[in-house]
N, C-alpha and C positions, 0 to 999 in steps of 0.2 A: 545406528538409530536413524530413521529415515525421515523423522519427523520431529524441530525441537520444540520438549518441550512446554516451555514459556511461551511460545507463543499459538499453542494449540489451546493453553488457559486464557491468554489476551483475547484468543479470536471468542472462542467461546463467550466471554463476559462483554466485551464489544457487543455482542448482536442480544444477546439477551439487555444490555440498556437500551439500546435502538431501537427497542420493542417495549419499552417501559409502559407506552399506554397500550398498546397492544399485546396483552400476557399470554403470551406462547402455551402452548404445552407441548413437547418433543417427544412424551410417549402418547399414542395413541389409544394400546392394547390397555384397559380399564384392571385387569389383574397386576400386570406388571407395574403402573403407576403409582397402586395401592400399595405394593412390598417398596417402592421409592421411599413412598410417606410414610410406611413404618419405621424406614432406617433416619430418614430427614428429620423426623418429629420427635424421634426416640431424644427430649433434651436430658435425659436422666445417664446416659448412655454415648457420647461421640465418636465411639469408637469406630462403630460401622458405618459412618459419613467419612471417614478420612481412608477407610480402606478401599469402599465402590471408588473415589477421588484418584489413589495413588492406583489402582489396578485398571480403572478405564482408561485413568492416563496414558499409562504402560503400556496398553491394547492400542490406543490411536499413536501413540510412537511407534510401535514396534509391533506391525500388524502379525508377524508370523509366531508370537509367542499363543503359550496358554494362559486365559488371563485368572484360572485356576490355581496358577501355580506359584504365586507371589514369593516365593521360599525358595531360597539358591540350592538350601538341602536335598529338595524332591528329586530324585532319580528321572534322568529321562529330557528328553530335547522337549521343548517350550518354557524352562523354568526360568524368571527373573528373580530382582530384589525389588518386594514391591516396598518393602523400609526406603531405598535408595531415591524411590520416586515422590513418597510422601515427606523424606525431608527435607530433598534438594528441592521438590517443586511445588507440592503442594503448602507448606508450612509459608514459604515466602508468599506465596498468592493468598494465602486467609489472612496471613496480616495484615499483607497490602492493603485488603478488600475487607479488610476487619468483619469476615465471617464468622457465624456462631460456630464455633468445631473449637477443640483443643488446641492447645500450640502446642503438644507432644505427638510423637508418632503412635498411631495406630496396633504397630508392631511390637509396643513392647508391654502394650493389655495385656493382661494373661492371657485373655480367648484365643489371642491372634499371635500368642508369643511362641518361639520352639517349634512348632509345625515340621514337620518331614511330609506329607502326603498332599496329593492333589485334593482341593475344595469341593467334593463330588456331593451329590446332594442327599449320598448317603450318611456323612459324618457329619456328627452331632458337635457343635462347638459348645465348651462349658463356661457359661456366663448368662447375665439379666442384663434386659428382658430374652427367654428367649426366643419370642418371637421376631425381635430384632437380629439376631445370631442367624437364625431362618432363613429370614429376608434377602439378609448376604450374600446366603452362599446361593441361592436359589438364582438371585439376579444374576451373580455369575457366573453362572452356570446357562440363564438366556443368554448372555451375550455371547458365550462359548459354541451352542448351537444355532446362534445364528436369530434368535428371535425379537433382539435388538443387536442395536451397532454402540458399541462404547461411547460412541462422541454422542448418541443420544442422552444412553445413562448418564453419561459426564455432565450434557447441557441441562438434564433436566434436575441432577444432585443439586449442582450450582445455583439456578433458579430458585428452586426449592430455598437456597440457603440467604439469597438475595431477598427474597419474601420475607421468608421469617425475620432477618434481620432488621427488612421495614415493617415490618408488626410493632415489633420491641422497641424502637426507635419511637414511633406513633404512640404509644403505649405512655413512655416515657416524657415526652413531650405532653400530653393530656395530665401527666401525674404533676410535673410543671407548670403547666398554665392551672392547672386547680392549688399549687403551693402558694403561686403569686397573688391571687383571691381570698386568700385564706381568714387576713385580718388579722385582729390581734394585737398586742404588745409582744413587745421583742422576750423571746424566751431567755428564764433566769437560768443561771447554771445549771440548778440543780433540776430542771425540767432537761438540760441539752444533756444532764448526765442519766436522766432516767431513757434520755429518749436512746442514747447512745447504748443503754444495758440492754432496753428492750431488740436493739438493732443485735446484739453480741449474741444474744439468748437465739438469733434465730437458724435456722437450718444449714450447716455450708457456711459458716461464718470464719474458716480459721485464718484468710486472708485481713479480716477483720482488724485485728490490735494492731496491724502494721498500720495502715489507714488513723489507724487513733492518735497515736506516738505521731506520723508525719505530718497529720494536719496541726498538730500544736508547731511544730517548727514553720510551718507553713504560715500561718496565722501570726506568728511571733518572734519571725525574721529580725525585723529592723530591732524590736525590743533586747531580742536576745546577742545579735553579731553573729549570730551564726546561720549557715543555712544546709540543708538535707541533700544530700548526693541524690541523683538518679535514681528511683527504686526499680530492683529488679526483679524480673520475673517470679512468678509466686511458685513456680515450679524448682527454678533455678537451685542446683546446690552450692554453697559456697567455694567449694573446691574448683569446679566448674568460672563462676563467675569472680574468683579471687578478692571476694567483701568477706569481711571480719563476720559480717554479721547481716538481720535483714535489713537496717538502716543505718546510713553511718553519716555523721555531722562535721561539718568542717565552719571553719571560721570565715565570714564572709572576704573574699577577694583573696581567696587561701585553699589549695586543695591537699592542708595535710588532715589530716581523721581525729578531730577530736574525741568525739565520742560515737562510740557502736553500742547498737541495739539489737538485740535476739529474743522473738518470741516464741514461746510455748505455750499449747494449749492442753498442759499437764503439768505438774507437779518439776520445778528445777528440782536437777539432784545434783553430787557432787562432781558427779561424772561429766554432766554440765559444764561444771565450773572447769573440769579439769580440760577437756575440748577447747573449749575457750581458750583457757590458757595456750592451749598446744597450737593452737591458731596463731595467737600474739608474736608465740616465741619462734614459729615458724618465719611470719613476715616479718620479724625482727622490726617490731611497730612499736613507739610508747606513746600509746593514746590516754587520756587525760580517765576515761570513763569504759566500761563493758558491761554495760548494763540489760539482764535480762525481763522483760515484760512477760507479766505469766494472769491466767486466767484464773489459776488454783492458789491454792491455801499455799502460804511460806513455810517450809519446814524451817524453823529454829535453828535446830543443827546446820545444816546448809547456809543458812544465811551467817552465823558466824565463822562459817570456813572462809566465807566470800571474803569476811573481815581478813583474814589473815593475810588473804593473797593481794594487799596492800604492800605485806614487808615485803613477802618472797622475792615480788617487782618490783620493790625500789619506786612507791610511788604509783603504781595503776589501781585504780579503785573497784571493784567489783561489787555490784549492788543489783539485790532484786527485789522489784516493785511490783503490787499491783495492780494487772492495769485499770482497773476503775479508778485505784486509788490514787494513782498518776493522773487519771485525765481530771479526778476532782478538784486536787490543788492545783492545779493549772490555771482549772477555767475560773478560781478564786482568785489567783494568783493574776490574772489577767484580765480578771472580769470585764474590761471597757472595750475587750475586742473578743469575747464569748461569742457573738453571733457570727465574727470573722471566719472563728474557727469553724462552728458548725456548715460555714458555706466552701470552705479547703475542706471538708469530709466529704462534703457533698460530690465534691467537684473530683475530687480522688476517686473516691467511690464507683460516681458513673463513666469515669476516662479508664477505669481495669477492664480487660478483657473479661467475655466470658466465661474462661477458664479457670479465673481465678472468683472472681465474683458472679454468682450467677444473675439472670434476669432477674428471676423470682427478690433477691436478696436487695437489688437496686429499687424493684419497683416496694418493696417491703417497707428498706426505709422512705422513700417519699411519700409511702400512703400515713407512717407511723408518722413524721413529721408536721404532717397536714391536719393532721388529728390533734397532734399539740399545741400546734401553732391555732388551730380555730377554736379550740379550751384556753387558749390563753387570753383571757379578758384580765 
């Protein structure tokens, strides 16, 4: 590798801030900039931002590959791993740089998954938009003969991704400075729990219930003794990140697990319960609580199985809740810091990545908030 690299993405982000009032553009050719912006803009889709990212990387590394060939599979001298480049380098540099793209590889989308052949501009990838799909392979296919240089596509992806970023931000900040104007009396529960359904009802919401459950600990620390572990990524499997579940509770100045929380945004079943269990008796754990948070109707049956596996363990209690219906007795239950809470949601809310919460979903509830809060006389 002739080139590492970390620091061919440092240089790159370096000179594009040193240029902040000065907005560059590094393609010149007005066709090729436009297939840039279809793949940059594509926010429905990030697949093909982290692939131009991990393949132009690859090209200004390792100038003598084909950057065609991202697939160790393809037959034939120029192939890399373009996966190897996206998770060693580019995943670290979007977080860094808390860029809008995925925190998962590129490489394991369907479109981009399995591949044996070179990216010629004859093969059709199957996926939406596909103009976006297009876009891809066509651009690497310029760079291939020569009618750009990678480290343009790369500086100009990047850009691209820096902008938008300060869009969203500005965006954000407007949606805030209009929250703080807004007036009002302080909203009653049952306004923070309409406003919280209306948030759950919307598009891309399934990161959502986690957010609900941890701004109540968040909010009712001191009250409770207890306080919420690290949450971890919305991608993340369990098995992977070795948590019971998606939230887990520990006793303040104390890191054993009192209680875990697992949502779904479907119907528990018993197979559910039995997972769980096989989780418990695996980390040979006796946590106090395993509590599943669910969007849908309680099957009956199920929830008195959940009873049962009280005895089987000798003491672990297994219970599933609605989450409306949890965040309602709560904010009753704690009514003198209700507005606490709804500012730990808020604040949860907009610190997610946008992989897991999108723009749209952030700026959604601050406009729905803004609305209640200036109805509320």
């Amino acid at each position: 590798m002739t080139k590492q690299p970390e620091k061919i993405l440092e240089k790159i982000i370096s000179q594009i801030k040193n240029n902040t009032y000065n907005m560059p553009t590094f393609i010149s050719d007005e066709q090729i900039l436009n297939k840039i912006h279809i793949v940059t803009k594509c926010l429905n889709n990030r697949s093909g931002v982290r692939l131009l990212m991990a393949t132009s990387l690859a090209k200004i590394a390792q100038p003598d590959i084909d950057i065609r060939k991202p697939y160790t599979e393809i037959n034939g001298e120029g192939t890399y791993s373009g996966r190897h480049f996206d998770e060693n380098y580019i995943t670290p540099f979007i977080n860094k740089y808390e860029l809008p793209c995925n925190d998962t590889t590129a490489f394991l989308t369907p479109a981009f998954r399995n591949i044996n052949q070179t990216l010629t501009l004859d093969m059709e990838l199957v996926g939406r938009p596909r103009e976006m799909y297009k876009a891809v392979i066509e651009l690497l296919n310029d760079v291939q003969t020569g009618k750009i240089t990678a480290e343009s596509l790369l500086s100009q992806v990047i850009y691209d991704l820096i902008k938008i970023k300060n869009e969203n931000q500005q965006r954000l900040k407007s949606l805030l400075d209009n929250l703080e104007n807004a007036g009002g009396i302080p909203l009653s529960s049952e306004q923070i729990l309409t406003l919280i359904k209306q948030h759950l009802q919307c598009k891309g919401s399934s990161r959502l219930p986690v957010l609900v459950v941890a701004a109540a600990y968040k909010a009712a620390e001191q009250q409770l003794g207890e306080q919420i572990m690290p949450l971890e990524s919305h991608n993340a499997a369990d098995e992977q990140t070795g948590c019971l579940g998606d939230i887990e509770i520990t006793l303040i100045n104390d890191d054993k697990i009192v209680t875990s929380y697992e949502m779904k945004q479907k119907r528990v079943t018993r197979d559910d319960l039995e997972r769980a269990l096989h989780k418990i008796l695996n980390q040979n754990m006796h946590i106090n609580n395993y509590i599943f948070i669910t969007t849908e109707p309680i099957d009956p049956e199920v929830e008195e199985y959940s009873k049962y596996l009280y005895e089987l363990t000798k003491g672990i209690e297994f219970a599933i809740l609605d989450c409306l219906g949890f965040l309602k007795h709560f904010l009753h239950l704690f009514h003198r810091i209700r507005i606490n809470y709804l500012n730990e949601y808020q604040t949860l809310l907009l610190a997610e990545p946008a992989s897991a919460v999108s723009q749209e979903l952030k700026e959604a509830f601050l406009s729905l908030r803004q609305v209640a809060e200036t109805n509320s006389f």
